[in-house]
C-alpha positions in Angstrom: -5.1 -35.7 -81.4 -7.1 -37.9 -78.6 -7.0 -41.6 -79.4 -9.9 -43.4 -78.2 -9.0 -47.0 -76.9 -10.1 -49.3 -74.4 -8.9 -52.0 -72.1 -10.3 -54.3 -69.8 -13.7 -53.6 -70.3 -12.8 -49.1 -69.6 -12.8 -46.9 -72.6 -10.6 -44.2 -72.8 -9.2 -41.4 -74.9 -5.7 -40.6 -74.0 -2.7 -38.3 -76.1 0.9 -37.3 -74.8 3.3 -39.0 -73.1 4.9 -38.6 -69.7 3.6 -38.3 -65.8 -0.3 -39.5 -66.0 -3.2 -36.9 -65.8 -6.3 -38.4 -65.8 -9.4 -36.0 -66.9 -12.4 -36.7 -65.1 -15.5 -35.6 -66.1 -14.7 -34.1 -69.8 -12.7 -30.7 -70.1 -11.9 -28.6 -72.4 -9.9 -29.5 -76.1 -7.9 -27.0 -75.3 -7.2 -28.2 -72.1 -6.2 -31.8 -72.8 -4.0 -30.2 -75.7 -2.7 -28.0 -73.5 -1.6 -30.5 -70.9 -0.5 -33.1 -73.8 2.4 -31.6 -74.6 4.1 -32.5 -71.5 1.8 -35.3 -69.6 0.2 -38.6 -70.8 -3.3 -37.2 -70.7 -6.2 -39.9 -70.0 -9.7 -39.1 -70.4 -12.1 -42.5 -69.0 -15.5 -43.0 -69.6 -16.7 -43.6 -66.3 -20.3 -45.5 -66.8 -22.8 -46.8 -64.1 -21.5 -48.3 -60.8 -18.8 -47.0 -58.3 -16.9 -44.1 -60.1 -13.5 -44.6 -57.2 -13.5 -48.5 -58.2 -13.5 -47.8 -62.2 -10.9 -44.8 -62.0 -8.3 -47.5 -60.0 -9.4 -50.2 -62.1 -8.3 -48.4 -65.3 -4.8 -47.2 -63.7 -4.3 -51.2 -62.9 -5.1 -52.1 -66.5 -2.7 -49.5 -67.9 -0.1 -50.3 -65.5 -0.3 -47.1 -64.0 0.7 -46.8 -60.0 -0.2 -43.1 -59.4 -1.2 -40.1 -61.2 -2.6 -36.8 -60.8 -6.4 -36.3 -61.5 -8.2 -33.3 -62.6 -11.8 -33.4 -61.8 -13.8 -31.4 -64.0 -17.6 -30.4 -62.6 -19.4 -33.1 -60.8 -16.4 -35.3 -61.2 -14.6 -33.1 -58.8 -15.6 -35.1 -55.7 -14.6 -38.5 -57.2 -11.3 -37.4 -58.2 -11.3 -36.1 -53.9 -12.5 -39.7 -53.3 -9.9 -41.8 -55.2 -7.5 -39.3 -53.1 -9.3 -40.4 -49.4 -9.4 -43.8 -50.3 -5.9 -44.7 -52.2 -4.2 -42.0 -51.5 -0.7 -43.4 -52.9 -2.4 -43.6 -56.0 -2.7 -40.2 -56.3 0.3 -37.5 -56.9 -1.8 -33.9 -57.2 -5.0 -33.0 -57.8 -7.1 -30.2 -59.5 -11.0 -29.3 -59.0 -11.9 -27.8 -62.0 -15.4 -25.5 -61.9 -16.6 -26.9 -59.0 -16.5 -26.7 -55.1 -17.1 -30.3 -53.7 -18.4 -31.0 -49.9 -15.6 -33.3 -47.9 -15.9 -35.0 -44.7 -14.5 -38.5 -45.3 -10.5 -39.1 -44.8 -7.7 -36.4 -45.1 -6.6 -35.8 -48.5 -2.6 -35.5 -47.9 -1.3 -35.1 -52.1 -2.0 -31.5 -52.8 -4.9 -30.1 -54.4 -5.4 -27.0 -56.3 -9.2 -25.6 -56.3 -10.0 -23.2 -59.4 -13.8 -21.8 -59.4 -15.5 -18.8 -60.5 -16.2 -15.8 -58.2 -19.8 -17.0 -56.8 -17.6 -19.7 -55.0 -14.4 -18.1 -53.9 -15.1 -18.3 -50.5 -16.3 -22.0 -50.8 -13.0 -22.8 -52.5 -10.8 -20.8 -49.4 -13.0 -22.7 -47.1 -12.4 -26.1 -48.6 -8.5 -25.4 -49.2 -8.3 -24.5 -45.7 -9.9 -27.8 -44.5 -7.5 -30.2 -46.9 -4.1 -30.6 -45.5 -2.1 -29.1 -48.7 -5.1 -27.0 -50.9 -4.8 -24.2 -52.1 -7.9 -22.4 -54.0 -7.1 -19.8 -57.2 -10.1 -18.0 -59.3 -10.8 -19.0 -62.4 -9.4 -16.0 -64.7 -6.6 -15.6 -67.4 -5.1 -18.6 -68.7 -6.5 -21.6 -66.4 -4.6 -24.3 -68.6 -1.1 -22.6 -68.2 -2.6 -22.3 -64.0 -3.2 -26.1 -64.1 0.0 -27.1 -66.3 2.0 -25.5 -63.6 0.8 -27.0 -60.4 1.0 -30.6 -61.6 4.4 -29.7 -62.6 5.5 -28.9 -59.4 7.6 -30.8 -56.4 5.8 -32.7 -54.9 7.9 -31.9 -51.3 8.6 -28.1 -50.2 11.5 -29.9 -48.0 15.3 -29.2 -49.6 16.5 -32.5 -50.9 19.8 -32.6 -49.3 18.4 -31.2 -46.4 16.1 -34.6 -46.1 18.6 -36.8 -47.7 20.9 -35.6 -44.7 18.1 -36.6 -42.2 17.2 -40.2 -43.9 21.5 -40.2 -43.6 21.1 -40.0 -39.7 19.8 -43.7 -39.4 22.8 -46.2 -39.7 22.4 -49.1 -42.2 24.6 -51.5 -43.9 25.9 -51.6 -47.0 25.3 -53.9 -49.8 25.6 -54.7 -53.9 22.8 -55.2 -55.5 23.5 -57.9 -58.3 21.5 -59.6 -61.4 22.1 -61.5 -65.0 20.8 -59.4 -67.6 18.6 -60.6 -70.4 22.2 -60.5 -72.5 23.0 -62.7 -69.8 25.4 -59.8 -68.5 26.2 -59.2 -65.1 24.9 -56.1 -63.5 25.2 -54.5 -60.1 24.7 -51.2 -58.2 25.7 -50.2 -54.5 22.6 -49.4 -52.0 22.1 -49.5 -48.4 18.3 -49.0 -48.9 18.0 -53.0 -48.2 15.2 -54.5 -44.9 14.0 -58.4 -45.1 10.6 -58.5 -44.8 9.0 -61.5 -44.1 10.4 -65.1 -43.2 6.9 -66.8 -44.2 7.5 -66.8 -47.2 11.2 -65.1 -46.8 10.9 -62.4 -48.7 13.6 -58.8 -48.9 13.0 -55.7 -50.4 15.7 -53.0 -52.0 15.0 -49.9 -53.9 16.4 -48.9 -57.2 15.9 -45.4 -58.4 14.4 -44.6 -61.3 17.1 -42.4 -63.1 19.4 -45.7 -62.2 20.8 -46.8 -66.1 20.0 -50.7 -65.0 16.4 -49.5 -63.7 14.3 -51.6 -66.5 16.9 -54.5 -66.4 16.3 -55.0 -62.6 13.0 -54.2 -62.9 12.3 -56.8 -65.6 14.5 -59.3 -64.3 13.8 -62.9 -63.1 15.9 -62.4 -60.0 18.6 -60.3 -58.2 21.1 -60.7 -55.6 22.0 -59.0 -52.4 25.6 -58.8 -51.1 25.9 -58.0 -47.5 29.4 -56.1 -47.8 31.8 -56.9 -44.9 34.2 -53.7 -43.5 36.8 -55.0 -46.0 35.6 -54.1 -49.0 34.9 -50.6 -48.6 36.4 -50.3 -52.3 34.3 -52.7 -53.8 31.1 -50.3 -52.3 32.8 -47.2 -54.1 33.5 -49.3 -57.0 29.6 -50.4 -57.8 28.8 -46.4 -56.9 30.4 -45.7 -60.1 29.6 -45.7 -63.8 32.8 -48.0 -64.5 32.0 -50.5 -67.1 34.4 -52.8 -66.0 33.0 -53.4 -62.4 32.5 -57.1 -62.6 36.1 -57.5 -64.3 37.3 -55.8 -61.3 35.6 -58.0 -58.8 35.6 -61.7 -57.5 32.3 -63.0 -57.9 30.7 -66.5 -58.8 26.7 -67.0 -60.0 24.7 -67.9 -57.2 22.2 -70.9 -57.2 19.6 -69.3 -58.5 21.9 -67.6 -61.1 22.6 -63.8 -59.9 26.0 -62.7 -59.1 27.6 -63.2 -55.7 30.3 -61.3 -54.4 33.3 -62.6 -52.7 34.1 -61.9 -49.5 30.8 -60.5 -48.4 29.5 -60.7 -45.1 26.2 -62.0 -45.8 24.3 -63.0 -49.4 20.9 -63.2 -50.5 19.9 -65.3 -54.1 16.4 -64.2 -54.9 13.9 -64.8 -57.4 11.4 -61.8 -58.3 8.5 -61.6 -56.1 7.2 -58.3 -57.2 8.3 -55.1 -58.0 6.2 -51.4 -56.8 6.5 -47.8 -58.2 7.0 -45.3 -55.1 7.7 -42.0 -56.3 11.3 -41.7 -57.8 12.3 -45.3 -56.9 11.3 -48.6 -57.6 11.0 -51.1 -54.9 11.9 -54.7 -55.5 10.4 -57.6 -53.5 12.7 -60.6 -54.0 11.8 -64.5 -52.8 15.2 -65.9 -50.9 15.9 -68.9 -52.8 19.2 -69.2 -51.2 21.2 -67.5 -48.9 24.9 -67.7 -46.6 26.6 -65.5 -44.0 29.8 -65.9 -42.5 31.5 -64.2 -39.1 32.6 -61.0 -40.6 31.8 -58.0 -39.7 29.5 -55.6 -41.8 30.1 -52.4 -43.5 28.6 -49.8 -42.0 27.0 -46.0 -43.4 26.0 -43.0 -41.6 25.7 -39.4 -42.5 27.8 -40.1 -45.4 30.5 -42.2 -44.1 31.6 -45.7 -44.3 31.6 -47.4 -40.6 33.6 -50.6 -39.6 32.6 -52.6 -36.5 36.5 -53.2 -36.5 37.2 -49.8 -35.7 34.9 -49.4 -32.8 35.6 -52.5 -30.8 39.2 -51.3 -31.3 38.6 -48.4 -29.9 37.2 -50.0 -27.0 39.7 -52.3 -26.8 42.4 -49.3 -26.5 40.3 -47.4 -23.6 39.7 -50.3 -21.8 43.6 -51.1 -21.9 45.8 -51.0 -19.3 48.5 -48.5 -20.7 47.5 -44.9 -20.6 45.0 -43.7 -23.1 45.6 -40.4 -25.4 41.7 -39.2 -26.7 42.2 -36.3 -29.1 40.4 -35.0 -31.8 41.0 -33.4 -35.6 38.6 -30.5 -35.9 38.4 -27.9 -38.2 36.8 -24.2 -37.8 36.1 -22.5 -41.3 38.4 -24.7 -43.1 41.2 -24.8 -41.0 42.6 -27.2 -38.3 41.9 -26.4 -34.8 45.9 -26.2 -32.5 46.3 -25.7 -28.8 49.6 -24.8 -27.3 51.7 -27.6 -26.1 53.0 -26.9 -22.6 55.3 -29.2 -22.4 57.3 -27.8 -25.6 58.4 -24.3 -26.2 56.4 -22.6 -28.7 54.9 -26.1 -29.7 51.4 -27.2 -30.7 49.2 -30.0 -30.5 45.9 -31.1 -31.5 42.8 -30.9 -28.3 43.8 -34.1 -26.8 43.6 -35.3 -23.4 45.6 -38.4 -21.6 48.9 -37.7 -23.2 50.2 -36.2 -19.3 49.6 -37.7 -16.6 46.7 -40.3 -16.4 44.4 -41.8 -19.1 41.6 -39.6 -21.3 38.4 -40.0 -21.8 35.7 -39.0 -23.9 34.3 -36.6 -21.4 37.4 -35.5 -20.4 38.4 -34.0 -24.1 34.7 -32.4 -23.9 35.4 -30.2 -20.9 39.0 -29.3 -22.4 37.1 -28.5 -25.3 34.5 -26.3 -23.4 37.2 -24.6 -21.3 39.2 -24.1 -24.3 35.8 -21.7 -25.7 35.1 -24.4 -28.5 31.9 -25.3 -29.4 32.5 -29.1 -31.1 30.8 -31.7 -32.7 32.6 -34.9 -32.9 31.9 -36.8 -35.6 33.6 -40.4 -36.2 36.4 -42.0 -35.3 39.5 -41.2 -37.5 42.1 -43.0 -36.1 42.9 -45.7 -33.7 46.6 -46.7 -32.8 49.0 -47.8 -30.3 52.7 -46.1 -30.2 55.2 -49.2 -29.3 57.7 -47.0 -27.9 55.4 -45.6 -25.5 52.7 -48.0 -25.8 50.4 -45.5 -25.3 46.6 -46.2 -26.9 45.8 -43.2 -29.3 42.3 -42.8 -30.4 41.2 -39.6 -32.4 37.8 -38.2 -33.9 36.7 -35.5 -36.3 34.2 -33.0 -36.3 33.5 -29.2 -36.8 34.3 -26.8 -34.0 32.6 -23.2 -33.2 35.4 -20.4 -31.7 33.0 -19.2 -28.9 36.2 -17.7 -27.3 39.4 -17.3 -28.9 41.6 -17.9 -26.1 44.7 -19.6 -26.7 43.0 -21.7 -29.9 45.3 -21.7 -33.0 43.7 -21.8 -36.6 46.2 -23.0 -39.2 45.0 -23.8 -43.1 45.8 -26.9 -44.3 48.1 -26.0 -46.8 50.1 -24.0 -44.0 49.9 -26.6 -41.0 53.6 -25.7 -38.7 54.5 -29.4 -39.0 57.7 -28.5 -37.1 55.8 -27.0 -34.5 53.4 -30.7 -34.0 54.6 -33.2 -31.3 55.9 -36.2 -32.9 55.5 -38.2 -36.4 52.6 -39.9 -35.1 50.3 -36.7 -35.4 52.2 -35.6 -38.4 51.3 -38.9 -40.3 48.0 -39.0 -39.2 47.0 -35.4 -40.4 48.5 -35.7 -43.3 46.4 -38.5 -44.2 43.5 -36.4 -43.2 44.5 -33.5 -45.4 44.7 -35.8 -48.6 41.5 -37.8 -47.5 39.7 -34.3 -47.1 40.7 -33.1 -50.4 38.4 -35.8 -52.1 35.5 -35.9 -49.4 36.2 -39.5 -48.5 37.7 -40.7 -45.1 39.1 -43.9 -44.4 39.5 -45.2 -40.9 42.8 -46.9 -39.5 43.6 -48.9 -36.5 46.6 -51.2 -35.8 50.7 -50.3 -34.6 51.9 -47.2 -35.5 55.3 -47.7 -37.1 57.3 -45.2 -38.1 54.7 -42.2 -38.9 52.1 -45.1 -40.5 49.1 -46.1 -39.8 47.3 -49.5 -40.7 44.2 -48.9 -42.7 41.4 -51.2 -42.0 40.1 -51.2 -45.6 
């Protein structure tokens, strides 16, 4: 049953609980019962004066930062102009028994049109002029029609698809940190970190909303960002996880305006809470820099996925800038398996597509045309592997990536569970691709650069 309330000066009637659908201009018991049982469903009295101004007035006063809005007869337009005006206020929105004239600003959130048969082709004329509308006749059950639009996504893109593209841009990586209410630390890995302003000096980092410490950083005085440096790769996996014990595992003092800092970071940030906005399944938190530090150390890097160290490239400059002959190779697999050539200098041996290892230095573009004459379509990813061999002192640098048989040629496919180690060059490549089998068996690649020693590699992190 509706309970009628009011708050700061709007009355209301409003049952249910979840997403916010506000009913403009009356509707239907059935409908708001209808809709109640799976949205928190708000019905205003809207009275004299600017309908747009009192509809975002009552969202402020209930603490609301978008919701849908059904607009029910003449109410249909206002619900189009709360959409044109704010439209981050507004996640969907349906025109109930009416057909409204627009020609003010684009209306991007999508917007479902349901009207009788006198004003189908008004309704196919206006969906066609929105950016996302679509118009449906008003027949059968038009509550279950309106219950499942607003439950829809609100993006037709694929998630991971989108998540992949948002991965293309490089960031750092960093730990977001606060003292709880209980006066316990908490603390959660993101990379979704900018500053914003220096006057005042203001930051912002986003917190999603299924997060378990949402409300606690949400509700906090204060937080903390920890600028990870390309050393503590482990501590970044570490405050990915659900582990309990995270703060047990890690060095960390309280900062001076009381949040956790991290030890060894690159960079940190003590902040006090300057604001904090809803924005669709995340929260974004606006924090005040009460204090900060940085040091020398290079950052941690993420990209499509991967960790990144600074370490690892300059190294690899380092080695191809070097005077002693550079070996450029690559690890690629094809389907799942590693990606051989014949060695010619060996009798029924293989070796991985390198270039540099006869004659003079490799280069980049040199293992590209080897891998173009060779009929291999590749992709080279990031570095894997950086090294100098002291007996030969030959510089070794090595990528992965994905490779496309566009000829078969003289290419050799073995599984990874089957790779002729006998049949490999030396313990150098045997070491190194036996770290990349284990490292591909749980998704997660660490980089290395250094001596190699007896079949090891250093590991930067």
């Amino acid at each position: 049953m509706a309970e009628q309330r009011s708050t700061g000066g709007s009355r209301y009637s409003g049952s249910g609980e979840g997403e916010a659908a506000l009913l403009l201009g009356g509707g239907s018991a059935h409908l708001r019962a209808g809709l109640a049982g799976a949205f928190r469903v708000i019905a205003p009295e809207l009275g004299a004066g600017d309908p747009v101004a009192q509809v975002l007035r009552l969202l402020d006063d209930l603490g609301i930062a978008s919701a849908n809005i059904i607009g029910h007869g003449a109410a249909a337009a206002v619900a189009l102009g709360v959409a044109a005006a704010h439209p981050h206020r507004v996640r969907r929105i349906v025109l109930l028994d009416a057909v409204p004239e627009h020609g003010g600003p684009p209306v991007l959130c999508p917007v479902l049109i349901i009207a009788g048969q006198v004003h189908g082709q008004e309704a196919e004329a206006l969906a066609r002029q929105l950016q996302r509308g679509r118009a449906a006749a008003a027949s059968g059950d038009v509550e279950a029609q309106i219950a499942a639009f607003l439950a829809e996504r609100l993006s037709t893109f694929d998630n991971r698809e989108l998540r992949s593209a948002f991965g293309s841009f490089m960031t750092g990586v960093t730990i977001v940190t606060t003292a709880g209410a209980d006066g316990q630390p908490r603390g959660f890995t993101a990379n979704s970190f900018t500053s914003v302003s220096l006057e005042p000096p203001l930051l912002m980092i986003c917190i999603g909303k299924q997060a378990a410490s949402m409300e606690t950083f949400r509700t906090a005085r204060g937080f903390a960002v920890n600028i990870l440096s390309e050393a503590q790769k482990d501590t970044s996996v570490l405050f990915a996880s659900r582990r309990p014990d995270k703060f047990e595992a890690t060095g960390w003092r309280a900062g001076p305006f009381g949040n956790p800092l991290i030890e060894g970071s690159a960079a940190w940030f003590d902040c006090a809470r300057y604001r904090a906005i809803d924005a669709g399944d995340h929260i974004i938190l606006l924090g005040h820099v009460e204090a900060f530090s940085y040091s020398d150390a290079n950052p941690l890097g993420y990209a499509r996925g991967h960790y990144i160290t600074l370490g690892l490239e300059q190294a690899a400059v380092n080695a191809a800038s070097s005077a002693s002959r550079t070996v450029v190779g690559a690890i690629l697999e094809n389907d799942n398996r590693l990606v051989l050539l014949p060695d010619p200098s060996r009798p029924s041996g293989l070796a991985l597509p390198e270039v540099g290892r006869h004659g003079h230095s490799g280069s980049a573009s040199q293992l590209h045309e080897l891998l173009q004459r060779e009929g291999l379509d590749a992709t080279l990813g990031f570095l894997f592997a950086v090294f100098e061999k002291p007996g030969t002192r030959e510089q070794c640098i090595y990528y992965r990536g994905e490779a496309l048989l566009h000829a078969r040629g003289r290419t050799v496919l073995a599984g990874f569970e089957d790779i002729p180690w006998d049949r490999l060059p030396d313990e150098a490549t045997r070491s190194m691709l036996r770290r990349y089998a284990a490292e591909r068996k749980i998704g997660r690649f660490n980089v290395y650069s250094g001596d190699h020693r007896q079949g090891t590699v250093k590991a930067v992190d």
